[in-house]
HTML snippet that shows the backbone in 3Dmol.js (N, CA, C, O; Angstrom):
<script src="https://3Dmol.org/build/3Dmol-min.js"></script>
<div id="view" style="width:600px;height:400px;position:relative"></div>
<script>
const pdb = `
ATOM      1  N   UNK A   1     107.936  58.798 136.141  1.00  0.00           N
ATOM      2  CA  UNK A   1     107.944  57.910 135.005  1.00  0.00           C
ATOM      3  C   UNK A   1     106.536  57.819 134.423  1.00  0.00           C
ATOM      4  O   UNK A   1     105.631  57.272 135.053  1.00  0.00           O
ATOM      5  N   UNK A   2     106.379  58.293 133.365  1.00  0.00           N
ATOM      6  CA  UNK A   2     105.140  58.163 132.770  1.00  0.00           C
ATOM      7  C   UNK A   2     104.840  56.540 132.292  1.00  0.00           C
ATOM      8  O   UNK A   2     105.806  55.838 131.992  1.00  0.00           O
ATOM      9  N   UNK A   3     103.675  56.076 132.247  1.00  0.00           N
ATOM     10  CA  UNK A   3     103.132  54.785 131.660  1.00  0.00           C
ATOM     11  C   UNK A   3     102.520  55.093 130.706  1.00  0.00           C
ATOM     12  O   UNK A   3     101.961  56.178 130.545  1.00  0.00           O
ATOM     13  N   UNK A   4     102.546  54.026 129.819  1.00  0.00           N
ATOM     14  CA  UNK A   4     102.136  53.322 128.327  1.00  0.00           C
ATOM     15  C   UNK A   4     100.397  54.209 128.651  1.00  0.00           C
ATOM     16  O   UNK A   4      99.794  55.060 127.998  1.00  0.00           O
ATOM     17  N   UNK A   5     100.055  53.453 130.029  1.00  0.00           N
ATOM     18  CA  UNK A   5      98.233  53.714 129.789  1.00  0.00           C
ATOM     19  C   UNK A   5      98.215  55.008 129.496  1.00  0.00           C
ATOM     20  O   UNK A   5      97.276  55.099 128.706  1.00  0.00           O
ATOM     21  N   UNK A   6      98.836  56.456 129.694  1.00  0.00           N
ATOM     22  CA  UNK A   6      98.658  57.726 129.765  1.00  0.00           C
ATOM     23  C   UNK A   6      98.759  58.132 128.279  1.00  0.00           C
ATOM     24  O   UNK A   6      98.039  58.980 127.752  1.00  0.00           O
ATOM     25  N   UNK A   7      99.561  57.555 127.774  1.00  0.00           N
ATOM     26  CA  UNK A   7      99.424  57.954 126.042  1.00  0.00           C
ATOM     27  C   UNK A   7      97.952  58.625 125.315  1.00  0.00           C
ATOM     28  O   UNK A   7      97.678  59.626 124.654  1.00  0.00           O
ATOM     29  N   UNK A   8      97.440  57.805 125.694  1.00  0.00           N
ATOM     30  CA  UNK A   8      96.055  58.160 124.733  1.00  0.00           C
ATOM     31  C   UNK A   8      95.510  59.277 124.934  1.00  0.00           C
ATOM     32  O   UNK A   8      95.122  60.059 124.067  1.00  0.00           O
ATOM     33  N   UNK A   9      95.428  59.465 126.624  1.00  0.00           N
ATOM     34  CA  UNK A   9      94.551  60.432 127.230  1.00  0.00           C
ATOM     35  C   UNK A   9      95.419  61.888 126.937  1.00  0.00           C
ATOM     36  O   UNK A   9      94.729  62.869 126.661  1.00  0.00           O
ATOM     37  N   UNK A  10      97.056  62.072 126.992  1.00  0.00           N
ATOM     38  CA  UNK A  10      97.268  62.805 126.150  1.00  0.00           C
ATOM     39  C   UNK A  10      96.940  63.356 125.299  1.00  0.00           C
ATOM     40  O   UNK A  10      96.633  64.547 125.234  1.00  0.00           O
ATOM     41  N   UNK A  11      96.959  62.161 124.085  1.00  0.00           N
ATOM     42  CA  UNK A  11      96.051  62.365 122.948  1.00  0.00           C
ATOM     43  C   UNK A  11      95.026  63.419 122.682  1.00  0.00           C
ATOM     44  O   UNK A  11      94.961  64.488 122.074  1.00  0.00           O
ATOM     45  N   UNK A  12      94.135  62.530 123.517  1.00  0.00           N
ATOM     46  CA  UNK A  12      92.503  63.177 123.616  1.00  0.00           C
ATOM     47  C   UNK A  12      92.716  64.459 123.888  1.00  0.00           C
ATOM     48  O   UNK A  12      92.030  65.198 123.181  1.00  0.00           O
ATOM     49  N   UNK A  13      93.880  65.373 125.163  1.00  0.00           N
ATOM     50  CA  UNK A  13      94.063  66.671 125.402  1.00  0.00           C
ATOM     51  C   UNK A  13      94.402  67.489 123.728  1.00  0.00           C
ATOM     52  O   UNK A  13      94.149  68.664 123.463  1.00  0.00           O
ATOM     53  N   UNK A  14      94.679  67.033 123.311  1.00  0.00           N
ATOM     54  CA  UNK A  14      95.937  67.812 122.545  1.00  0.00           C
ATOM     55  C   UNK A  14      95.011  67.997 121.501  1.00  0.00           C
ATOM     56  O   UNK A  14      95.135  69.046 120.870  1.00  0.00           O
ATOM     57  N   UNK A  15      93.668  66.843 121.008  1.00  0.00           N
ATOM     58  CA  UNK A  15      93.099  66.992 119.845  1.00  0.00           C
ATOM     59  C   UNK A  15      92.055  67.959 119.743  1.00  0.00           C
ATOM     60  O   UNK A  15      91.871  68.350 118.590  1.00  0.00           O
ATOM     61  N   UNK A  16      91.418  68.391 120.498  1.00  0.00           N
ATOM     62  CA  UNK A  16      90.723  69.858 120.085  1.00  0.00           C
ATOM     63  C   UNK A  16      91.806  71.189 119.694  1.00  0.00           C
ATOM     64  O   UNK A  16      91.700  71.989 118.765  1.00  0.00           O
ATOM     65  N   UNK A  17      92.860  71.103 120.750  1.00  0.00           N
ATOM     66  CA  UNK A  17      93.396  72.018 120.242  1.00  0.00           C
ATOM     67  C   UNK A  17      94.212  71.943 118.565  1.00  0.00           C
ATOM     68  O   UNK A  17      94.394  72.917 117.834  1.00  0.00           O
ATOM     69  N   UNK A  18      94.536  70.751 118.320  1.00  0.00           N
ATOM     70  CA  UNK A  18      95.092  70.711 116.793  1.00  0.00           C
ATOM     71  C   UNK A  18      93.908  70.877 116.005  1.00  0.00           C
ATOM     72  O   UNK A  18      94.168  71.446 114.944  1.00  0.00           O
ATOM     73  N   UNK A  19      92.470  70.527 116.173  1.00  0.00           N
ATOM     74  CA  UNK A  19      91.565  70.758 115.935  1.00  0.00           C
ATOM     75  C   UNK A  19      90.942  72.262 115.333  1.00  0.00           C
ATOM     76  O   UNK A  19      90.185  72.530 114.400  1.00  0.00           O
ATOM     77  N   UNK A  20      91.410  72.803 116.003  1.00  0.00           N
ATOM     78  CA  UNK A  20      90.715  74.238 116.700  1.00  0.00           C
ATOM     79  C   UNK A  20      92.041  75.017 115.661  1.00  0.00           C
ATOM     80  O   UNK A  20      91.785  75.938 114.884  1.00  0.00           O
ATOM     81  N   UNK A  21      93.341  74.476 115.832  1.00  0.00           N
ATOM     82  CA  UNK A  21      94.124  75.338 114.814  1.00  0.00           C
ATOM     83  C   UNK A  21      94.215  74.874 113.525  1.00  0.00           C
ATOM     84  O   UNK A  21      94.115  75.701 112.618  1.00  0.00           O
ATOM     85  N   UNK A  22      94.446  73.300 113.169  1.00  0.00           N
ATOM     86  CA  UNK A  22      93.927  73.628 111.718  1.00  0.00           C
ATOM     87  C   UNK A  22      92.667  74.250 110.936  1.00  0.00           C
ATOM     88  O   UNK A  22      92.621  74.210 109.706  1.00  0.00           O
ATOM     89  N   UNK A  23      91.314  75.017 111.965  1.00  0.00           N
ATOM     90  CA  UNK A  23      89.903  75.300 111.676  1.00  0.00           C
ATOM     91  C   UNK A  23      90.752  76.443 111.184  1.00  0.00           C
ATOM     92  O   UNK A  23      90.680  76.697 109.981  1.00  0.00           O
ATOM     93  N   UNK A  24      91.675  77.283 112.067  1.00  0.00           N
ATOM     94  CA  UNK A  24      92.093  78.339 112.051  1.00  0.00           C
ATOM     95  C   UNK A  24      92.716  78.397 110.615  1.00  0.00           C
ATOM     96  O   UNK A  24      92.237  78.941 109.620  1.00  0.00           O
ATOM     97  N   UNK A  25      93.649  77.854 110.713  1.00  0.00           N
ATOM     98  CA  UNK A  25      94.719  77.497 109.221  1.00  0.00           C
ATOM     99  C   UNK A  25      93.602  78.002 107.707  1.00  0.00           C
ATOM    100  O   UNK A  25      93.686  78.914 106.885  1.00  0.00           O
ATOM    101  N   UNK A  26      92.786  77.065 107.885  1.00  0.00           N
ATOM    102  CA  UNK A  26      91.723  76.917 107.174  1.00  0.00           C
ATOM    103  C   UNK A  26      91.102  77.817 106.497  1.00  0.00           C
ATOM    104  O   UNK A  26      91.078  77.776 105.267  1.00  0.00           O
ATOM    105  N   UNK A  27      90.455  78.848 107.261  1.00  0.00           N
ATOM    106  CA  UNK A  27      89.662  80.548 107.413  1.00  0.00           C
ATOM    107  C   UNK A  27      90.732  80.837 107.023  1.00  0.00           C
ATOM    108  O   UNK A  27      90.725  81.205 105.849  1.00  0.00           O
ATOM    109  N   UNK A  28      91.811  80.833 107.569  1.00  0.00           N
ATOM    110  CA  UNK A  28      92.553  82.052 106.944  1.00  0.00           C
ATOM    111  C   UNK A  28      92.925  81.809 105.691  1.00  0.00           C
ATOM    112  O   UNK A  28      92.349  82.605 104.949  1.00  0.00           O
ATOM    113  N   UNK A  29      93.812  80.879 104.946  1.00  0.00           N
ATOM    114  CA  UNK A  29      93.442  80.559 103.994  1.00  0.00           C
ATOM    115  C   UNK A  29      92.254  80.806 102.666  1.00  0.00           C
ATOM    116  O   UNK A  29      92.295  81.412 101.595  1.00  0.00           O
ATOM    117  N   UNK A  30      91.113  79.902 103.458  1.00  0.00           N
ATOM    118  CA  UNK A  30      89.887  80.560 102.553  1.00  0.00           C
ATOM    119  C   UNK A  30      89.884  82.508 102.351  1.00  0.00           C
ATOM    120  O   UNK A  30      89.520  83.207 101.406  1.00  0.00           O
ATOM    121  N   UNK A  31      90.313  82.769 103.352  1.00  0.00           N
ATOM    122  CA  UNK A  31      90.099  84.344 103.705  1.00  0.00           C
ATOM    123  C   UNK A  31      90.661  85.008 102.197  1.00  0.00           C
ATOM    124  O   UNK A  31      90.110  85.555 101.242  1.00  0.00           O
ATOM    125  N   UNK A  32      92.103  84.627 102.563  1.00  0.00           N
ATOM    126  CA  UNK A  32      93.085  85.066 101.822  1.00  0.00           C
ATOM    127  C   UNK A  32      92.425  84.645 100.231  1.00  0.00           C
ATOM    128  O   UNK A  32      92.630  85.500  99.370  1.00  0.00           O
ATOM    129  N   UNK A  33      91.839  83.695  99.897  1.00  0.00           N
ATOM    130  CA  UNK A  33      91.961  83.136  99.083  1.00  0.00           C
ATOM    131  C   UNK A  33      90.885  84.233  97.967  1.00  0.00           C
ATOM    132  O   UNK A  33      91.116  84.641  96.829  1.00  0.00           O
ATOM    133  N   UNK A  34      89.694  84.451  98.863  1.00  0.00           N
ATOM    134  CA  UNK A  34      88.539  85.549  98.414  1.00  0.00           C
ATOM    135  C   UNK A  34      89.112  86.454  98.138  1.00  0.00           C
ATOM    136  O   UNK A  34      88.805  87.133  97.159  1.00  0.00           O
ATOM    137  N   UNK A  35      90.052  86.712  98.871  1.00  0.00           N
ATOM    138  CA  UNK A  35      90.462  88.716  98.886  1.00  0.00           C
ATOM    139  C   UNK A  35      91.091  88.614  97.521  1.00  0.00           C
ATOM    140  O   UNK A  35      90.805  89.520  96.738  1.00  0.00           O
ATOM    141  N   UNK A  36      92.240  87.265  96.933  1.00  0.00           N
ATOM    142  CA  UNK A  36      92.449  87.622  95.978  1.00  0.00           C
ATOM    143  C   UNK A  36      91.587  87.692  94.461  1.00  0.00           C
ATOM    144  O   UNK A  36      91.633  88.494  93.528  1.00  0.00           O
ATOM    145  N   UNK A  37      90.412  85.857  94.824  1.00  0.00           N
ATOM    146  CA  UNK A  37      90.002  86.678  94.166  1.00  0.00           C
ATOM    147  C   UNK A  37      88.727  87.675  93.720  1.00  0.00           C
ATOM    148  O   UNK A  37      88.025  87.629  92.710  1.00  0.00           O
ATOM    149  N   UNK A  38      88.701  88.533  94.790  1.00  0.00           N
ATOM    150  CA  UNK A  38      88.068  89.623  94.164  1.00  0.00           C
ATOM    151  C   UNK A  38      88.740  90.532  93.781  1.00  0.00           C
ATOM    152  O   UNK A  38      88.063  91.325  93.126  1.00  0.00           O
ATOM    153  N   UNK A  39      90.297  90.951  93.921  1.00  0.00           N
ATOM    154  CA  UNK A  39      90.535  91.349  92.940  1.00  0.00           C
ATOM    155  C   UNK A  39      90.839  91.241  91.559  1.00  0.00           C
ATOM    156  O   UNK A  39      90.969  92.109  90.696  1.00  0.00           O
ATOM    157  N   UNK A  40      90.931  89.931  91.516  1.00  0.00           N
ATOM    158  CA  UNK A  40      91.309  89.299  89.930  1.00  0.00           C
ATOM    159  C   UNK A  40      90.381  89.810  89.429  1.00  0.00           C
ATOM    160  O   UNK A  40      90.665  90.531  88.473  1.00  0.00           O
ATOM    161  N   UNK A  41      88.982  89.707  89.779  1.00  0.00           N
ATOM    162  CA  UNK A  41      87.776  89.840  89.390  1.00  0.00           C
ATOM    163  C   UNK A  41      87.381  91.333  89.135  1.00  0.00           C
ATOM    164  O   UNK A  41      86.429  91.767  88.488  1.00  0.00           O
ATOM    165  N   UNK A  42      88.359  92.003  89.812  1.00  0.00           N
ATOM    166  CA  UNK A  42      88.417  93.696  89.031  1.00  0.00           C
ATOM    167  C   UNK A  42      87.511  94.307  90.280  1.00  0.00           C
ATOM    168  O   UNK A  42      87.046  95.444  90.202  1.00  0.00           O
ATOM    169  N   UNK A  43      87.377  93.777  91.005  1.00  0.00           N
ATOM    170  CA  UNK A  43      86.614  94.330  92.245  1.00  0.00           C
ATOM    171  C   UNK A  43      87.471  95.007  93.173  1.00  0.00           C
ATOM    172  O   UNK A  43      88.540  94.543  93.569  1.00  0.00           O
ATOM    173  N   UNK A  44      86.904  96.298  93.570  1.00  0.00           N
ATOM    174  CA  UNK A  44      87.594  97.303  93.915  1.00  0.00           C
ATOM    175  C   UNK A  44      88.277  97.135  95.324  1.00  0.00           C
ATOM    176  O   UNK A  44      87.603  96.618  96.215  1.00  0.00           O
ATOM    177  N   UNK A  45      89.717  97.583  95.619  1.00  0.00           N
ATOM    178  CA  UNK A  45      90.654  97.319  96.896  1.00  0.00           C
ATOM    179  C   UNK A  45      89.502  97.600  98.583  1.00  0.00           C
ATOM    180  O   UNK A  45      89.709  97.050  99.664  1.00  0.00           O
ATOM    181  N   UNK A  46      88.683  98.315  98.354  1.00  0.00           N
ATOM    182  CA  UNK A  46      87.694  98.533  99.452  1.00  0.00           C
ATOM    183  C   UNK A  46      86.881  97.003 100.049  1.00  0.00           C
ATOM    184  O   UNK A  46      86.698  96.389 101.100  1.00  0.00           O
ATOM    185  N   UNK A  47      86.550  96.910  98.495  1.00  0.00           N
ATOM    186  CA  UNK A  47      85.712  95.645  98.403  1.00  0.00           C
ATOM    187  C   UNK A  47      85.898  94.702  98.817  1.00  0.00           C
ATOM    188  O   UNK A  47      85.136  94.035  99.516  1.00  0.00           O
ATOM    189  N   UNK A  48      87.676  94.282  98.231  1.00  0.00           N
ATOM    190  CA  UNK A  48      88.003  93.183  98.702  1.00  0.00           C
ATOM    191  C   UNK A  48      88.604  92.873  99.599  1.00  0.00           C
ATOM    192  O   UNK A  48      89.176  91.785  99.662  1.00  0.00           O
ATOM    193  N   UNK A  49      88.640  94.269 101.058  1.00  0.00           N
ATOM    194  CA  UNK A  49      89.067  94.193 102.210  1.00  0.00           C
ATOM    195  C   UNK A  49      87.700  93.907 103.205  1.00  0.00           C
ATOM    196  O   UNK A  49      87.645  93.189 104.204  1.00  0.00           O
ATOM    197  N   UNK A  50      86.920  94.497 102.750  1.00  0.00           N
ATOM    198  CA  UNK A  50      85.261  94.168 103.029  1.00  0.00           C
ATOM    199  C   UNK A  50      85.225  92.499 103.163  1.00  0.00           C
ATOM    200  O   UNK A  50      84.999  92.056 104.289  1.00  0.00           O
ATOM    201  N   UNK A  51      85.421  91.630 102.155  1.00  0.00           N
ATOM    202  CA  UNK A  51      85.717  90.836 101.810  1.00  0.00           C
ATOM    203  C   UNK A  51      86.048  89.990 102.940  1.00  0.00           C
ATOM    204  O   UNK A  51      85.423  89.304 103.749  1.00  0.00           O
ATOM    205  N   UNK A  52      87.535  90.356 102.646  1.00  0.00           N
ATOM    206  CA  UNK A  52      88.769  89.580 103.821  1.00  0.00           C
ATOM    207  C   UNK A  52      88.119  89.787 104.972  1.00  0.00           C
ATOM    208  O   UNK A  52      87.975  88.744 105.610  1.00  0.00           O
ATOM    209  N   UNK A  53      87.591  90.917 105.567  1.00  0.00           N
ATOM    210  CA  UNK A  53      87.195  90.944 107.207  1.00  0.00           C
ATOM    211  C   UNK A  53      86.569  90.317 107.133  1.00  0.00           C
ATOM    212  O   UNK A  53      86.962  89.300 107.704  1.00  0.00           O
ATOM    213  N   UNK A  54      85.195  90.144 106.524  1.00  0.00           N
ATOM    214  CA  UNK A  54      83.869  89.579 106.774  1.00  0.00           C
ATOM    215  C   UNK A  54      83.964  87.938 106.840  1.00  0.00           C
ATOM    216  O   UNK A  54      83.133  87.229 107.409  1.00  0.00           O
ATOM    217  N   UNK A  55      85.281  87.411 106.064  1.00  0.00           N
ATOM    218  CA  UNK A  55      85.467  86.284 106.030  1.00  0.00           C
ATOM    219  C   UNK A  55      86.295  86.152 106.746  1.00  0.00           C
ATOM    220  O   UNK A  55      86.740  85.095 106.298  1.00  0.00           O
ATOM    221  N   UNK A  56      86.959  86.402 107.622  1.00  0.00           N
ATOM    222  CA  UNK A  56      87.679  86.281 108.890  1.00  0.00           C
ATOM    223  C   UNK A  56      87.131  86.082 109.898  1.00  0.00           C
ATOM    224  O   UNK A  56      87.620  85.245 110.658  1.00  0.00           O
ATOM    225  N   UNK A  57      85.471  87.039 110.402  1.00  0.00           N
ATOM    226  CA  UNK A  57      85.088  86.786 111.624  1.00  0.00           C
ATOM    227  C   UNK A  57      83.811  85.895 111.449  1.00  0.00           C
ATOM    228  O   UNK A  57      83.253  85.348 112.400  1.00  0.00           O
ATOM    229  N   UNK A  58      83.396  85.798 110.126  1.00  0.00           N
ATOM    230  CA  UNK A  58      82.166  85.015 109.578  1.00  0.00           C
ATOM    231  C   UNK A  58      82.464  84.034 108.756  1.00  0.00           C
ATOM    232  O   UNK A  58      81.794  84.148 107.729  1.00  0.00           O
ATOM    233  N   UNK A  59      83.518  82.658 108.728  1.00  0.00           N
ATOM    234  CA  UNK A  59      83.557  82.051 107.881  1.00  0.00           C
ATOM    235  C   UNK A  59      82.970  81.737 106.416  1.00  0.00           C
ATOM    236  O   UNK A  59      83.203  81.974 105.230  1.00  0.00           O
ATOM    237  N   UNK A  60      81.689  80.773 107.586  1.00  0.00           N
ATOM    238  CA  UNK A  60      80.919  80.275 106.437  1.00  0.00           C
ATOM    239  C   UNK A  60      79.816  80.835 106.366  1.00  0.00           C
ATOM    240  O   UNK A  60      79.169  80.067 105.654  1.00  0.00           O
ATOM    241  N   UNK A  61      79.108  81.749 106.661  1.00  0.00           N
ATOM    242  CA  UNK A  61      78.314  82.553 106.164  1.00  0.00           C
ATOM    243  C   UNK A  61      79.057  83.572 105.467  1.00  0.00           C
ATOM    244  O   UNK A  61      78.334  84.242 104.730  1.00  0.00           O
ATOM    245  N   UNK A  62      79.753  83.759 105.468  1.00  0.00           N
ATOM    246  CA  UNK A  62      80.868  84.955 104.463  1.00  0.00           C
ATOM    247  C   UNK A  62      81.099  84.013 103.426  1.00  0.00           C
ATOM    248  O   UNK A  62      80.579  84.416 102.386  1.00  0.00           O
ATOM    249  N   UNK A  63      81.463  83.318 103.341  1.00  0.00           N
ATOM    250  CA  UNK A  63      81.527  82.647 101.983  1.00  0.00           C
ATOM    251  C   UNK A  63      80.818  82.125 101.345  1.00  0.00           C
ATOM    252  O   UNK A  63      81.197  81.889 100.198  1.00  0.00           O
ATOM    253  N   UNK A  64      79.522  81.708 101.732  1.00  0.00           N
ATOM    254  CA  UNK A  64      78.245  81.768 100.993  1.00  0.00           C
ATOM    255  C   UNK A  64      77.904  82.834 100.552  1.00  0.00           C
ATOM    256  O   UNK A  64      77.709  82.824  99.337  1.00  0.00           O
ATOM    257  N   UNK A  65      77.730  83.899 101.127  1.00  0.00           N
ATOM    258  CA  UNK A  65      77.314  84.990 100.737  1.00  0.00           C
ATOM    259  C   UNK A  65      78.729  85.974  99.540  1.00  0.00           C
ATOM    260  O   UNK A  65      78.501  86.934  98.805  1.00  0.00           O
ATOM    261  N   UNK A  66      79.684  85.471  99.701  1.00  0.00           N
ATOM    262  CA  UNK A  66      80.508  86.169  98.482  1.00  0.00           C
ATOM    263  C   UNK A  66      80.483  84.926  97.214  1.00  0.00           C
ATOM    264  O   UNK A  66      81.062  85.158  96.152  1.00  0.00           O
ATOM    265  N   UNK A  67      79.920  83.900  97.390  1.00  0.00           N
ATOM    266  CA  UNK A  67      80.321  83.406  96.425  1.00  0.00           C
ATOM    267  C   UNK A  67      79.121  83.649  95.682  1.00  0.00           C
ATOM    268  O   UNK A  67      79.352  83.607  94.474  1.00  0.00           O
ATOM    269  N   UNK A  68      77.600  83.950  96.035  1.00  0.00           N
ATOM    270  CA  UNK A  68      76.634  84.286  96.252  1.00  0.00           C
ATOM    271  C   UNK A  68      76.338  85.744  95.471  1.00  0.00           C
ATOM    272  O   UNK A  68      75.351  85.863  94.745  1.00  0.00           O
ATOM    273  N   UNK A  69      77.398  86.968  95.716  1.00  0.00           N
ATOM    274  CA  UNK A  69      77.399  87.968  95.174  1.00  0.00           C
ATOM    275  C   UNK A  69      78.814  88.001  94.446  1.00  0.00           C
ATOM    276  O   UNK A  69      79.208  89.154  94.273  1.00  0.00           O
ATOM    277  N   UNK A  70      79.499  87.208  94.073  1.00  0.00           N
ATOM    278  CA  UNK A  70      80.530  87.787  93.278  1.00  0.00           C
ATOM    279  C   UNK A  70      80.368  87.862  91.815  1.00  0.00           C
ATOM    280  O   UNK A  70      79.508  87.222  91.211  1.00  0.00           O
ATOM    281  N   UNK A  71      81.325  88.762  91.188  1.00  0.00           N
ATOM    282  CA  UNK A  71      81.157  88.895  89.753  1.00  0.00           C
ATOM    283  C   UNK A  71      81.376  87.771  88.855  1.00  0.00           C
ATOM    284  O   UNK A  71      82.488  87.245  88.912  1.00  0.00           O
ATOM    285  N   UNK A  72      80.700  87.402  88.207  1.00  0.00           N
ATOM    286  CA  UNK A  72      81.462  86.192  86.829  1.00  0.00           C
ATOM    287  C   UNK A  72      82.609  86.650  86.379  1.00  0.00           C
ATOM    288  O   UNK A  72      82.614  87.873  86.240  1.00  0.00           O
ATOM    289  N   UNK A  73      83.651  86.069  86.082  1.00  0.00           N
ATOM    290  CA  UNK A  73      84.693  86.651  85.187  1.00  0.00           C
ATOM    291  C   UNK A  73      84.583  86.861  83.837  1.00  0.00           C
ATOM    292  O   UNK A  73      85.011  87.923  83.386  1.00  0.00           O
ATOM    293  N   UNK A  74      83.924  85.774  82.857  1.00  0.00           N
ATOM    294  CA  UNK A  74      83.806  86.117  81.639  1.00  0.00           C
ATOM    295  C   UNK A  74      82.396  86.450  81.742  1.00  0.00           C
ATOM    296  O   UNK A  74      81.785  86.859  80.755  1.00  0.00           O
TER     297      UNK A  74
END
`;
const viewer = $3Dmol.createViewer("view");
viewer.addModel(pdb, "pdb");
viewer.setStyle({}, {cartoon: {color: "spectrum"}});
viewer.zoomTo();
viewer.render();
</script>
């Protein structure tokens, strides 16, 4: 029979890991989000797989740095 007091400490287990997967959710997302658009941006299918990796294993230094070098649209 579990008790009331154990609730929390549950809790506490469970929250890095929901933690740790919405970070995940997140990157990938952002990931996805670059790849498209550099191609909107007319930037070539190489590029914007370059892109997607680099922002997959390098978040946020990948996305400083593409937002950093990407093309203007107009």
């Amino acid at each position: 029979m579990v008790s009331i007091g154990d609730a929390p400490s549950t809790f506490f287990v469970f929250l890095p890991v929901l933690l740790l997967l919405f970070l995940n959710v997140i990157n990938i997302v952002i990931s996805i989000w670059a790849y498209r658009d550099a191609r909107r941006r007319g930037n070539s299918k190489e590029f914007s797989i370059i892109v997607l990796i680099a922002l997959l294993f390098f978040p946020i230094i990948g996305l400083i740095v593409y937002l950093l070098i990407r093309k203007d649209k107009f």
